[in-house]
Chimera marker file (.cmm) of the C-alpha trace (Angstrom):
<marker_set name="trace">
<marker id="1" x="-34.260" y="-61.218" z="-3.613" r="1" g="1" b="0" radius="0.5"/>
<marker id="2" x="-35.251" y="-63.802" z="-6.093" r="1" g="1" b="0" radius="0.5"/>
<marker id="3" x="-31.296" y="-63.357" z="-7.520" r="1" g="1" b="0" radius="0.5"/>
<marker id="4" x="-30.055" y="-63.508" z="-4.460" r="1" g="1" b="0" radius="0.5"/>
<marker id="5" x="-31.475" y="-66.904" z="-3.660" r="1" g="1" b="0" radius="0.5"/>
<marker id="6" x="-30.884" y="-67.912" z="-7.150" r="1" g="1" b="0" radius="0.5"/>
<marker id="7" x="-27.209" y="-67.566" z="-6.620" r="1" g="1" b="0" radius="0.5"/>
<marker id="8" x="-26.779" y="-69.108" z="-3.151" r="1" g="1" b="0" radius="0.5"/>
<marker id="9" x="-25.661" y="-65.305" z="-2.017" r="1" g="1" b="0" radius="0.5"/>
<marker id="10" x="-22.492" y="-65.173" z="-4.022" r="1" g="1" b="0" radius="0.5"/>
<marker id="11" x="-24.052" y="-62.313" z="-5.917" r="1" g="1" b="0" radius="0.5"/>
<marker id="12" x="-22.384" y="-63.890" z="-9.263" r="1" g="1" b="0" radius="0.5"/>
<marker id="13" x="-23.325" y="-65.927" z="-12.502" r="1" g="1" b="0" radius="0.5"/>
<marker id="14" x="-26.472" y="-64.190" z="-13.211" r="1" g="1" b="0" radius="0.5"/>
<marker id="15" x="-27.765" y="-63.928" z="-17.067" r="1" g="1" b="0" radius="0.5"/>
<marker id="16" x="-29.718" y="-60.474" z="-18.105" r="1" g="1" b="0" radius="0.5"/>
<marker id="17" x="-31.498" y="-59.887" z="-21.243" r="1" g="1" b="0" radius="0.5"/>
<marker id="18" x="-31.081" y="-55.654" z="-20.828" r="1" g="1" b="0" radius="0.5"/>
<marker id="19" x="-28.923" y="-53.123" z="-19.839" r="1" g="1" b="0" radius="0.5"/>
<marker id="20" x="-31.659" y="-51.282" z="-17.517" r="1" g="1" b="0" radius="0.5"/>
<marker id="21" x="-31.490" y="-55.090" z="-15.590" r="1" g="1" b="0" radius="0.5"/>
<marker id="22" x="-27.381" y="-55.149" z="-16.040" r="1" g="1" b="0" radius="0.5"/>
<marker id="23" x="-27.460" y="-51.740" z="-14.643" r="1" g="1" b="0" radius="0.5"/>
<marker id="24" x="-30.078" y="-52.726" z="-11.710" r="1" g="1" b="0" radius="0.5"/>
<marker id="25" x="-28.121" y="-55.989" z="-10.623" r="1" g="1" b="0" radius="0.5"/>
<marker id="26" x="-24.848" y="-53.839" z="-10.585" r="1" g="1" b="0" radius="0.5"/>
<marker id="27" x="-26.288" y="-51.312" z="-8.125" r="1" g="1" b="0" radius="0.5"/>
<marker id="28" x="-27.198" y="-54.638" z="-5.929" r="1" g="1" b="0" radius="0.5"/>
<marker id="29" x="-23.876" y="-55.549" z="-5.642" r="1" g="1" b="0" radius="0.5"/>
<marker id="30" x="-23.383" y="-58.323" z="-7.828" r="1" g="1" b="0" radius="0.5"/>
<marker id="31" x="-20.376" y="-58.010" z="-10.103" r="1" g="1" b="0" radius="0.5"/>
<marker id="32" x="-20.627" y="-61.018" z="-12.782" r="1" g="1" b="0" radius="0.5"/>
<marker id="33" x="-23.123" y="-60.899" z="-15.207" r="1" g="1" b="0" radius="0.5"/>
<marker id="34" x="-23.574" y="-61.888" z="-18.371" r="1" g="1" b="0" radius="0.5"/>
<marker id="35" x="-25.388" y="-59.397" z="-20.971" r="1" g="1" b="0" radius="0.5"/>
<marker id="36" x="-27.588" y="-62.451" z="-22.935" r="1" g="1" b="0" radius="0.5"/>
<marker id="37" x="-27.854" y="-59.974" z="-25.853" r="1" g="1" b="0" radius="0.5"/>
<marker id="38" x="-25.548" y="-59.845" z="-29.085" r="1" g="1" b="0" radius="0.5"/>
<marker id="39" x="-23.920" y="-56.638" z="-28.656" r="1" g="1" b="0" radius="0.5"/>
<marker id="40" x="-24.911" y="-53.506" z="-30.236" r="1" g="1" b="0" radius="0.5"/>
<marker id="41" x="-22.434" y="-50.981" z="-31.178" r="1" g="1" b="0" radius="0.5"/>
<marker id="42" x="-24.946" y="-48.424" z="-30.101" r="1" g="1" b="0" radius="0.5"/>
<marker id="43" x="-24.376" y="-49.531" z="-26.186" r="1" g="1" b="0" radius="0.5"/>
<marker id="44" x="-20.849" y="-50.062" z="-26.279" r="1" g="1" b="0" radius="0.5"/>
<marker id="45" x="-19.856" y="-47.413" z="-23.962" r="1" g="1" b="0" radius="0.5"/>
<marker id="46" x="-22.872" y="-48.334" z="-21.786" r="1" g="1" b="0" radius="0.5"/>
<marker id="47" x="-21.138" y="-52.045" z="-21.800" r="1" g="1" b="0" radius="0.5"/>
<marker id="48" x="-17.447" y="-50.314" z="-21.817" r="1" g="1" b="0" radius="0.5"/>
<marker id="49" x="-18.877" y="-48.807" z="-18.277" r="1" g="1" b="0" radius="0.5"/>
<marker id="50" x="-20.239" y="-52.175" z="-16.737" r="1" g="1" b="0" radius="0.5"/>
<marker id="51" x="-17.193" y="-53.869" z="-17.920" r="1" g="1" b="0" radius="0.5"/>
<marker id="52" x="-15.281" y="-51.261" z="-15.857" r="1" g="1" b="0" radius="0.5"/>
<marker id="53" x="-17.089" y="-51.182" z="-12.637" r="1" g="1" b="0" radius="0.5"/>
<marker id="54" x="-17.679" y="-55.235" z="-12.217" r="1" g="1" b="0" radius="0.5"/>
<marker id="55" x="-15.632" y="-58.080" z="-11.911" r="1" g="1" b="0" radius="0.5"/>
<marker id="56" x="-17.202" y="-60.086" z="-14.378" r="1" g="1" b="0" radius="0.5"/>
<marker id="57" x="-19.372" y="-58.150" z="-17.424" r="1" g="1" b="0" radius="0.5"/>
<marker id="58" x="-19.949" y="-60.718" z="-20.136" r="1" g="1" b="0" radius="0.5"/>
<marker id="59" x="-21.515" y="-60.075" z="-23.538" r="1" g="1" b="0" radius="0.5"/>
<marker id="60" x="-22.448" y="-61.987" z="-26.258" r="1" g="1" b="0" radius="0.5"/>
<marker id="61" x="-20.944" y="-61.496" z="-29.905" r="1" g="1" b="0" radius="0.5"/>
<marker id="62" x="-21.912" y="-62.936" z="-33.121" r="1" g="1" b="0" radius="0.5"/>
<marker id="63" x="-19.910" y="-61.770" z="-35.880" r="1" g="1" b="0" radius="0.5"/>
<marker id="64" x="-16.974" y="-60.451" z="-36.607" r="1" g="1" b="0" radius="0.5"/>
<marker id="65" x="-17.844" y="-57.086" z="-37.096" r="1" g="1" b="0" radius="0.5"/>
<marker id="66" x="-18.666" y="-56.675" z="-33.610" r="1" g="1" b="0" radius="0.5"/>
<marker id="67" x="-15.458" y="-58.236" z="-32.405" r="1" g="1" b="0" radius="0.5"/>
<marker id="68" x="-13.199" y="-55.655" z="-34.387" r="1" g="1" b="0" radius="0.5"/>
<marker id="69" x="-15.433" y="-53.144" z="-32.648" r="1" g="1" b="0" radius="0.5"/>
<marker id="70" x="-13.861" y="-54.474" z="-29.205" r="1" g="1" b="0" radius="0.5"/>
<marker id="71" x="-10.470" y="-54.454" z="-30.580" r="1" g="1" b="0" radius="0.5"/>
<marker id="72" x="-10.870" y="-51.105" z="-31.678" r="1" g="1" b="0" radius="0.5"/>
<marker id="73" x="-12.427" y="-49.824" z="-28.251" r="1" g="1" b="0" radius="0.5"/>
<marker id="74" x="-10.148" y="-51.677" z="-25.524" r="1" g="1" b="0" radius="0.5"/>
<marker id="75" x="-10.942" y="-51.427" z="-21.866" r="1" g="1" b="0" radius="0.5"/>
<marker id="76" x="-8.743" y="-49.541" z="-19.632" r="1" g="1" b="0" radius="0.5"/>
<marker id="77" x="-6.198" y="-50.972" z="-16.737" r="1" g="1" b="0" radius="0.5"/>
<marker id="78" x="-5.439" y="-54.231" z="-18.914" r="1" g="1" b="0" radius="0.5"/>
<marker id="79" x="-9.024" y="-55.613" z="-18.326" r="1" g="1" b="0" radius="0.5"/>
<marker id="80" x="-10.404" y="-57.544" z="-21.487" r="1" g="1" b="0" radius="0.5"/>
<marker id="81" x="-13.796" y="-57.976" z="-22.691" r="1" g="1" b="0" radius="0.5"/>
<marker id="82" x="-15.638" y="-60.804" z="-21.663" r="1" g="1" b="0" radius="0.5"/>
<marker id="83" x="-17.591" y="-62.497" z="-24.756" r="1" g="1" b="0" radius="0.5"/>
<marker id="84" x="-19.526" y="-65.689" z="-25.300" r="1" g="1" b="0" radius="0.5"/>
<marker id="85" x="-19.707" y="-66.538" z="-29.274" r="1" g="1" b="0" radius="0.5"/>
<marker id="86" x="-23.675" y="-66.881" z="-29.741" r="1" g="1" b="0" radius="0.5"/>
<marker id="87" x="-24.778" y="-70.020" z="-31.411" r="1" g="1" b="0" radius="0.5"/>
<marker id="88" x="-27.932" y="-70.118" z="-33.582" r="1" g="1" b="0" radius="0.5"/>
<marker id="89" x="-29.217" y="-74.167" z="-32.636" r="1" g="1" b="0" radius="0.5"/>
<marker id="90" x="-32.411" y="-73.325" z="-33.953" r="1" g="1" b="0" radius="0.5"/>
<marker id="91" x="-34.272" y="-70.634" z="-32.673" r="1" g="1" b="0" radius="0.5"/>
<marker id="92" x="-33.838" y="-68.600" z="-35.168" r="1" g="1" b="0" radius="0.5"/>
<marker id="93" x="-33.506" y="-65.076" z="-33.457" r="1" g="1" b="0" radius="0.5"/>
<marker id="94" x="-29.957" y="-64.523" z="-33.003" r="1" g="1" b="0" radius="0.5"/>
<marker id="95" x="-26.136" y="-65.961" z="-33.556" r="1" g="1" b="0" radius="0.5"/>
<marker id="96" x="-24.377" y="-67.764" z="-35.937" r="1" g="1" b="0" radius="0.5"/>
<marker id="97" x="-25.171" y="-71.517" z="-37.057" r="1" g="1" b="0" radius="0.5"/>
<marker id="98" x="-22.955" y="-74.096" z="-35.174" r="1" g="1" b="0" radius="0.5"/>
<marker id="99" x="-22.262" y="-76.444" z="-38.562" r="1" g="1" b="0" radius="0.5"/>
<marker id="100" x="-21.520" y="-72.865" z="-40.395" r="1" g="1" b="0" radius="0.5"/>
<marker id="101" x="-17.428" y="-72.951" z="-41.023" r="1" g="1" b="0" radius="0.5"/>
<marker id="102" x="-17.709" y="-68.567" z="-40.437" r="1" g="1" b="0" radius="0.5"/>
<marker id="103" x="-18.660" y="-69.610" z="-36.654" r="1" g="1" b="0" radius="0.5"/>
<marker id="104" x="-15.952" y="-71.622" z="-36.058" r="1" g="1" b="0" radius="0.5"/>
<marker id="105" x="-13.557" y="-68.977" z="-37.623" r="1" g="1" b="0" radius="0.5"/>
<marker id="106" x="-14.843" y="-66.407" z="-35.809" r="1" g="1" b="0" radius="0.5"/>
<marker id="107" x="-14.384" y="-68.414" z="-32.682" r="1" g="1" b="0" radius="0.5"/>
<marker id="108" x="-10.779" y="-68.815" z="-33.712" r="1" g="1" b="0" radius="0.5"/>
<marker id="109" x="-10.438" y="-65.374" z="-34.637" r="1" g="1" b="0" radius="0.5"/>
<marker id="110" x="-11.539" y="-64.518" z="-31.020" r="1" g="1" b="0" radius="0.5"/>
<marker id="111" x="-9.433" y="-66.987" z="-29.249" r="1" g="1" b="0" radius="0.5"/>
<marker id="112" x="-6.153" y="-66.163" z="-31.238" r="1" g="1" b="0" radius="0.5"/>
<marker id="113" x="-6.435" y="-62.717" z="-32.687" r="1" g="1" b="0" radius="0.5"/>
<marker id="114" x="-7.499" y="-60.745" z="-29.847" r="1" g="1" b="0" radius="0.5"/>
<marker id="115" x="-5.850" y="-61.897" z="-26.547" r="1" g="1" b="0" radius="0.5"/>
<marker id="116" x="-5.015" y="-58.749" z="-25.432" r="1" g="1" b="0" radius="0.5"/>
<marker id="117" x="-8.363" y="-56.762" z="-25.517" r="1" g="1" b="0" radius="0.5"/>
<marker id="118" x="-10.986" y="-60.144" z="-25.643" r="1" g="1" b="0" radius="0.5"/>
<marker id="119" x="-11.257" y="-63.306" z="-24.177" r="1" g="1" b="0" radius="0.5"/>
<marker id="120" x="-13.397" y="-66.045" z="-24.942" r="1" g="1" b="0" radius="0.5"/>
<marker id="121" x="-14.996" y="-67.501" z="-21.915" r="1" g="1" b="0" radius="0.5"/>
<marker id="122" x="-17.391" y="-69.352" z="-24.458" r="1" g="1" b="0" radius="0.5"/>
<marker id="123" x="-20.269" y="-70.450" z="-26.239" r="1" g="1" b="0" radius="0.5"/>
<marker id="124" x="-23.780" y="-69.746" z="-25.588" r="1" g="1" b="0" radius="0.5"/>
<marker id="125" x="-27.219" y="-71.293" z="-27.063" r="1" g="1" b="0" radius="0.5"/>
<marker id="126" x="-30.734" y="-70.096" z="-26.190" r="1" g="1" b="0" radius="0.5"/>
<marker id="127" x="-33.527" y="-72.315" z="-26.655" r="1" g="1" b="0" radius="0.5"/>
<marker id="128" x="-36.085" y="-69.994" z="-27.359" r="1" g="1" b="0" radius="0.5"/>
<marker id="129" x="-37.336" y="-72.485" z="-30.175" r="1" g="1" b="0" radius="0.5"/>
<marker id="130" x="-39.331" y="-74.407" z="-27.106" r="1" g="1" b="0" radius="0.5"/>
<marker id="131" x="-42.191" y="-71.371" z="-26.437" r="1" g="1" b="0" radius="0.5"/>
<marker id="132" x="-44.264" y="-73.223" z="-29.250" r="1" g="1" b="0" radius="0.5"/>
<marker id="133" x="-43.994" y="-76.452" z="-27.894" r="1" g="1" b="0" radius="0.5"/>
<marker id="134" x="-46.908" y="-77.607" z="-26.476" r="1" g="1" b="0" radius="0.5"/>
<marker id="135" x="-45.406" y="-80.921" z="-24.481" r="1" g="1" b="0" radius="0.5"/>
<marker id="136" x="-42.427" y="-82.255" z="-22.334" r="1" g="1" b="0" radius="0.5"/>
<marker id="137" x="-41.240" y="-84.686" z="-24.957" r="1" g="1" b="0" radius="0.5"/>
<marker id="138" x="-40.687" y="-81.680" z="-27.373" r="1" g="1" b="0" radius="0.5"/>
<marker id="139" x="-38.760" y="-79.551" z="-25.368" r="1" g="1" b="0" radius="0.5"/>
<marker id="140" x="-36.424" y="-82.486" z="-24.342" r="1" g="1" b="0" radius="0.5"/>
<marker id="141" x="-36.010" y="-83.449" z="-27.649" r="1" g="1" b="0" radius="0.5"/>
<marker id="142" x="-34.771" y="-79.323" z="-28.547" r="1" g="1" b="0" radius="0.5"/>
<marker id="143" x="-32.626" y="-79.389" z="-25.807" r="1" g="1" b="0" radius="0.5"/>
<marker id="144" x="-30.655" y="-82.699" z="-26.758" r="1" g="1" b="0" radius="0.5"/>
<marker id="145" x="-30.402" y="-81.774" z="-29.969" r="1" g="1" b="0" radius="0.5"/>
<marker id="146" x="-28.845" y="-77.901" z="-28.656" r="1" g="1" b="0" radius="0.5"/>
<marker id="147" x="-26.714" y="-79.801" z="-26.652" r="1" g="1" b="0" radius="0.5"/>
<marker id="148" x="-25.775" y="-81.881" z="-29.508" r="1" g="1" b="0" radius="0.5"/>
<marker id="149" x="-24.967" y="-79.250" z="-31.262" r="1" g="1" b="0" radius="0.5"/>
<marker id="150" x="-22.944" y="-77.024" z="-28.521" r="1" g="1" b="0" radius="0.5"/>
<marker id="151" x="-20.802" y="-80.104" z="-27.533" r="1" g="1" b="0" radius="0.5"/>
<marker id="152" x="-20.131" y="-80.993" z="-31.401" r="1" g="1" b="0" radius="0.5"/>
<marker id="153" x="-18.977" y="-77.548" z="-32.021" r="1" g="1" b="0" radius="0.5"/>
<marker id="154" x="-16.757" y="-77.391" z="-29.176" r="1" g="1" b="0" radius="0.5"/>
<marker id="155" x="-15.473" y="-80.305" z="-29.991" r="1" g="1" b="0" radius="0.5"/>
<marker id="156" x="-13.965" y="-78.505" z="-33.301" r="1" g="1" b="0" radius="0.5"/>
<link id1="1" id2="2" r="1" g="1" b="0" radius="0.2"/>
<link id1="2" id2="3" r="1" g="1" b="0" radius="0.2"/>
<link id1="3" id2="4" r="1" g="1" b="0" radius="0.2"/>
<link id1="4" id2="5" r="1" g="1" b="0" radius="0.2"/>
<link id1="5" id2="6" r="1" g="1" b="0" radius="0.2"/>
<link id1="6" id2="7" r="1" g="1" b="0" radius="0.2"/>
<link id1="7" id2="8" r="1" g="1" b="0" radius="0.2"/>
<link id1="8" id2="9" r="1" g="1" b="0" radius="0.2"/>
<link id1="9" id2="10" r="1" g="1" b="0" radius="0.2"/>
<link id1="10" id2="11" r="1" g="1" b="0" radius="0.2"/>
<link id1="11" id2="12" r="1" g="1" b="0" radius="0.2"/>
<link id1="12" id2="13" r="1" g="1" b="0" radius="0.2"/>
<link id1="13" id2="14" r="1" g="1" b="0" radius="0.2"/>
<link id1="14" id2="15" r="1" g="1" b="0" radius="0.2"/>
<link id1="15" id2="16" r="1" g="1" b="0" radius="0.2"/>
<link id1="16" id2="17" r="1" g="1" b="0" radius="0.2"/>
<link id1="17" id2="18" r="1" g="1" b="0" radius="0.2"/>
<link id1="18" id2="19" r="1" g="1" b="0" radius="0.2"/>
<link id1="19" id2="20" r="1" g="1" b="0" radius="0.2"/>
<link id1="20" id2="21" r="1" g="1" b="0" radius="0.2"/>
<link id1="21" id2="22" r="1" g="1" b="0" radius="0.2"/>
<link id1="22" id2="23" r="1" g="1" b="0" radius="0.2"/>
<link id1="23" id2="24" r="1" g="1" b="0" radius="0.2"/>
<link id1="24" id2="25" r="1" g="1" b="0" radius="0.2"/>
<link id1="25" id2="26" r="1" g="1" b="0" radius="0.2"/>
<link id1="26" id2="27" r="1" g="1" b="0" radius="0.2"/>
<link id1="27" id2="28" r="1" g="1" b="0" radius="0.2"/>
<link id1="28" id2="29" r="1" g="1" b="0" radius="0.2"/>
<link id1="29" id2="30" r="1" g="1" b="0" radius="0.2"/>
<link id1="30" id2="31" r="1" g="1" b="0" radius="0.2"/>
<link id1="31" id2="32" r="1" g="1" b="0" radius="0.2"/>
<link id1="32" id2="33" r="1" g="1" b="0" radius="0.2"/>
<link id1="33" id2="34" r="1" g="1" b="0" radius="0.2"/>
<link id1="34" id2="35" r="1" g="1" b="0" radius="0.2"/>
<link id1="35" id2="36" r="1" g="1" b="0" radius="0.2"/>
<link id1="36" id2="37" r="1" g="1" b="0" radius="0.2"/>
<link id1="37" id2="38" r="1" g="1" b="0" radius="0.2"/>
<link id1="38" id2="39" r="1" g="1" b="0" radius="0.2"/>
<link id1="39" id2="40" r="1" g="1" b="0" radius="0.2"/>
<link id1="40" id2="41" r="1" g="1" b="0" radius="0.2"/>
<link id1="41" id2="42" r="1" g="1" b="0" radius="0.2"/>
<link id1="42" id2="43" r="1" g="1" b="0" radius="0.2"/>
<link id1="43" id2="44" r="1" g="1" b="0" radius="0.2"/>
<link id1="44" id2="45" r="1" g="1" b="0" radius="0.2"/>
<link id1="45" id2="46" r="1" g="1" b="0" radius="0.2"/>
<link id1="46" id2="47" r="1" g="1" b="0" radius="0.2"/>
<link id1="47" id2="48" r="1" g="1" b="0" radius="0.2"/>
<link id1="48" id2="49" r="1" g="1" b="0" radius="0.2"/>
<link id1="49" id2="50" r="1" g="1" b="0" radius="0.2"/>
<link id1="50" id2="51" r="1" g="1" b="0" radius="0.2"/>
<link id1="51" id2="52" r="1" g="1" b="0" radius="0.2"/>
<link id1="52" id2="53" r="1" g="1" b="0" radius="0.2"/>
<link id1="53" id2="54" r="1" g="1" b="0" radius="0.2"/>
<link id1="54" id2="55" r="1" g="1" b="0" radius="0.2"/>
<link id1="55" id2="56" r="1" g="1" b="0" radius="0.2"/>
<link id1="56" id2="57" r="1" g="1" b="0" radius="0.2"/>
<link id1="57" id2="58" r="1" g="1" b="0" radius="0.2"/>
<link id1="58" id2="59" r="1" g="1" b="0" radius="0.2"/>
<link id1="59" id2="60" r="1" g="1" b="0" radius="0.2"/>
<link id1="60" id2="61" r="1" g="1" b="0" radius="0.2"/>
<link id1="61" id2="62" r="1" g="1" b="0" radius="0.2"/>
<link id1="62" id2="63" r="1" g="1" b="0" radius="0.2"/>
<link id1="63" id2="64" r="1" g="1" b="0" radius="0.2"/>
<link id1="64" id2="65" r="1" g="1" b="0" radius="0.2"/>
<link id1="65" id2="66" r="1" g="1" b="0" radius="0.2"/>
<link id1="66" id2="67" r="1" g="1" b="0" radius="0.2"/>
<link id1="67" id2="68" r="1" g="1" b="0" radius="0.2"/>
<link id1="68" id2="69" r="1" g="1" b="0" radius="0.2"/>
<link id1="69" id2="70" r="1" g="1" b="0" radius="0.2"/>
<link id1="70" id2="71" r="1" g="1" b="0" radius="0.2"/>
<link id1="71" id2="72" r="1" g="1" b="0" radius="0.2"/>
<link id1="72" id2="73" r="1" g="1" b="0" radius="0.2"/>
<link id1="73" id2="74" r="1" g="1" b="0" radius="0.2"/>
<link id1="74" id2="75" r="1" g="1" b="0" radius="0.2"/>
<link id1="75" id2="76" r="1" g="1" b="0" radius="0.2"/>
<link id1="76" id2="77" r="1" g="1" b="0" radius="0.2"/>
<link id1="77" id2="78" r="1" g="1" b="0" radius="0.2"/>
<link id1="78" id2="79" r="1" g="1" b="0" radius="0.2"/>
<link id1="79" id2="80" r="1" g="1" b="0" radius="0.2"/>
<link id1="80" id2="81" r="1" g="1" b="0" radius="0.2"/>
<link id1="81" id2="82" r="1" g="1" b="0" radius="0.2"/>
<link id1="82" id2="83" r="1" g="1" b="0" radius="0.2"/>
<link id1="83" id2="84" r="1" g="1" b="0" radius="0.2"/>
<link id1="84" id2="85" r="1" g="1" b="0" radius="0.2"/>
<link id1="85" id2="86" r="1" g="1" b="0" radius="0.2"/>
<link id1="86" id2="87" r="1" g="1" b="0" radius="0.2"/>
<link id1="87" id2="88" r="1" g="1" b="0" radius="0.2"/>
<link id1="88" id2="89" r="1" g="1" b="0" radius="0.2"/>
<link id1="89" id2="90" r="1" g="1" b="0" radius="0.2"/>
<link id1="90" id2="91" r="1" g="1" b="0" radius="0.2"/>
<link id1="91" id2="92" r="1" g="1" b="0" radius="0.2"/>
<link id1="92" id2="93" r="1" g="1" b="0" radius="0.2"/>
<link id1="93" id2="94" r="1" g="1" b="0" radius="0.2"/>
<link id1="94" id2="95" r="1" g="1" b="0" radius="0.2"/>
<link id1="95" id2="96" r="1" g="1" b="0" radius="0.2"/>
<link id1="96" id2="97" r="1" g="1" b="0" radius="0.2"/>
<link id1="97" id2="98" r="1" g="1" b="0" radius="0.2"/>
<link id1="98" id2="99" r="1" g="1" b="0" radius="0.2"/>
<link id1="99" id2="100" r="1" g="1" b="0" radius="0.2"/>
<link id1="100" id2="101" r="1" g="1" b="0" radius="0.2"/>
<link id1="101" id2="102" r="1" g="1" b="0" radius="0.2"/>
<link id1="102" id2="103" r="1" g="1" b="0" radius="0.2"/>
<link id1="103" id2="104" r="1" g="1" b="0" radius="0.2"/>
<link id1="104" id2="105" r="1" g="1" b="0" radius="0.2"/>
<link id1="105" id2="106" r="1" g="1" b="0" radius="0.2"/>
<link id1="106" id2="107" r="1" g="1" b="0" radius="0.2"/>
<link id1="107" id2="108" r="1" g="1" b="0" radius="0.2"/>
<link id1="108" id2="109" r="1" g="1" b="0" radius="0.2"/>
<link id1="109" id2="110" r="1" g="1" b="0" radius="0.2"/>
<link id1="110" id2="111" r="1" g="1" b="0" radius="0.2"/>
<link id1="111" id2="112" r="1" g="1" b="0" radius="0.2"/>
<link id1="112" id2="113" r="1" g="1" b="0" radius="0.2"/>
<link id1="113" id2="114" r="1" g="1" b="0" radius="0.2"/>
<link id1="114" id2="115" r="1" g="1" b="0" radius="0.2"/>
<link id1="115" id2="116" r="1" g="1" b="0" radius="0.2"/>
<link id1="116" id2="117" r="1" g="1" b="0" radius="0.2"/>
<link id1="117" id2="118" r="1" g="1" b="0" radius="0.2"/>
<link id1="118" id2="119" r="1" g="1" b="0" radius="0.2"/>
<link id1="119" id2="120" r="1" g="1" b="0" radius="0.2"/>
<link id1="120" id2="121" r="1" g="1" b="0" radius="0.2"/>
<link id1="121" id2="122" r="1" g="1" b="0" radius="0.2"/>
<link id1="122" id2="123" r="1" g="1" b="0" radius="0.2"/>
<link id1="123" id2="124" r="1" g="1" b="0" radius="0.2"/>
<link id1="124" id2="125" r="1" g="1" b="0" radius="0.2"/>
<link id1="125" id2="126" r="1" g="1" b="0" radius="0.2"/>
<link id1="126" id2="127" r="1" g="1" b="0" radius="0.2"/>
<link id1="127" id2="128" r="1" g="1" b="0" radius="0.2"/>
<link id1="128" id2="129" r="1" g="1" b="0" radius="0.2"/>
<link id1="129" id2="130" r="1" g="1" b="0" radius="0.2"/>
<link id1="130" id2="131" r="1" g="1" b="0" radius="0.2"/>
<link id1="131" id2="132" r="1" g="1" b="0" radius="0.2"/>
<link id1="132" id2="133" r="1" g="1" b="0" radius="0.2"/>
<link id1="133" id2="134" r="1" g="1" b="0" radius="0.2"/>
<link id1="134" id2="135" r="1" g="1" b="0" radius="0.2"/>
<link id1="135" id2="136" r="1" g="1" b="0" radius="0.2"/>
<link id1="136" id2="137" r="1" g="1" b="0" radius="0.2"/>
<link id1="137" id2="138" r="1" g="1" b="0" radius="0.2"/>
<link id1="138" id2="139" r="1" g="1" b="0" radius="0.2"/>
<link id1="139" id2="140" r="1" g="1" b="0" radius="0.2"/>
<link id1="140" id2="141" r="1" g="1" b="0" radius="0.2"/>
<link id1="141" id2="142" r="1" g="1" b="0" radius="0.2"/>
<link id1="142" id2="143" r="1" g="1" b="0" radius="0.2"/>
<link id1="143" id2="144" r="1" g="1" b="0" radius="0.2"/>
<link id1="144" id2="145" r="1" g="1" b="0" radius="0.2"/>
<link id1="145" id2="146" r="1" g="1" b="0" radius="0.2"/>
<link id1="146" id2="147" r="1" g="1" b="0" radius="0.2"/>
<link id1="147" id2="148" r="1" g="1" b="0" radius="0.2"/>
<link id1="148" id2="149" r="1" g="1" b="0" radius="0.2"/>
<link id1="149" id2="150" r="1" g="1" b="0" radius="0.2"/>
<link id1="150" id2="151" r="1" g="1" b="0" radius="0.2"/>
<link id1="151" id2="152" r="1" g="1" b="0" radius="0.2"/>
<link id1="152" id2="153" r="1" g="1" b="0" radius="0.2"/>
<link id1="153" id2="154" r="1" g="1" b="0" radius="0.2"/>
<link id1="154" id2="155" r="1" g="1" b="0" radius="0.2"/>
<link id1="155" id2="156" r="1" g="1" b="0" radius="0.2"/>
</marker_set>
């Protein structure tokens, strides 16, 4: 229900952190999600299935091993794979570094290399580096300076 209100009803631009949750949504009807998690190559026919059955499956990807594993494993009926390039802005946990020249490649390499099996819809930054904070001040100042860093990179 709380998804539902979330999304104004459309059923559509929700962000999961699991499968079991991609999986759950799905079953509720809504058919564009985005899989918050840089994919494993251990799910990829769980995510080869989701990407089938919805609309809109989305997963994030943050090197370029994982994108020649989409390449190599295309989805069928001339649907693509949906990825946002995962951006590291400080957290720590997860994607690439947005000054690091290999992100910007591999955002290239996306865009131009793969048309046919992947398309990049685009960048994504989680600012998991706020749970310490222990005031407003500091989590505004994380998020300009993620935003900083998202807008400068898409600005390259």
């Amino acid at each position: 229900e709380g998804a539902e209100l979330a999304t104004g009803g459309t059923r559509r631009g929700i962000v999961v952190s699991t499968l079991a949750e991609a999986r759950f949504f799905a079953a509720g009807g809504f058919d564009d999600i985005l899989y918050a998690y840089p994919l494993p190559a251990s799910r990829l026919e769980e995510c080869a299935a989701l990407a089938q059955r919805l609309q809109a499956f989305q997963v994030l990807l943050d090197n370029p091993q994982t994108l020649e594993l989409l390449q190599k494993h295309p989805l069928p009926d001339g649907k693509r794979w949906l990825v946002w390039l995962k951006l590291d802005c400080g957290n720590g946990r997860a994607g690439l570094p947005p000054t690091d020249p290999s992100s910007l490649a591999l955002a290239w390499s996306i865009a131009q290399d793969a048309p046919e099996t992947v398309t990049l819809v685009g960048v994504y930054a989680h600012c998991g580096n706020t749970y310490s904070c222990r005031d407003v001040p500091s989590i505004q100042a994380i998020a300009r300076a993620t935003t900083a860093a998202v807008i400068n990179f898409v600005t390259a």
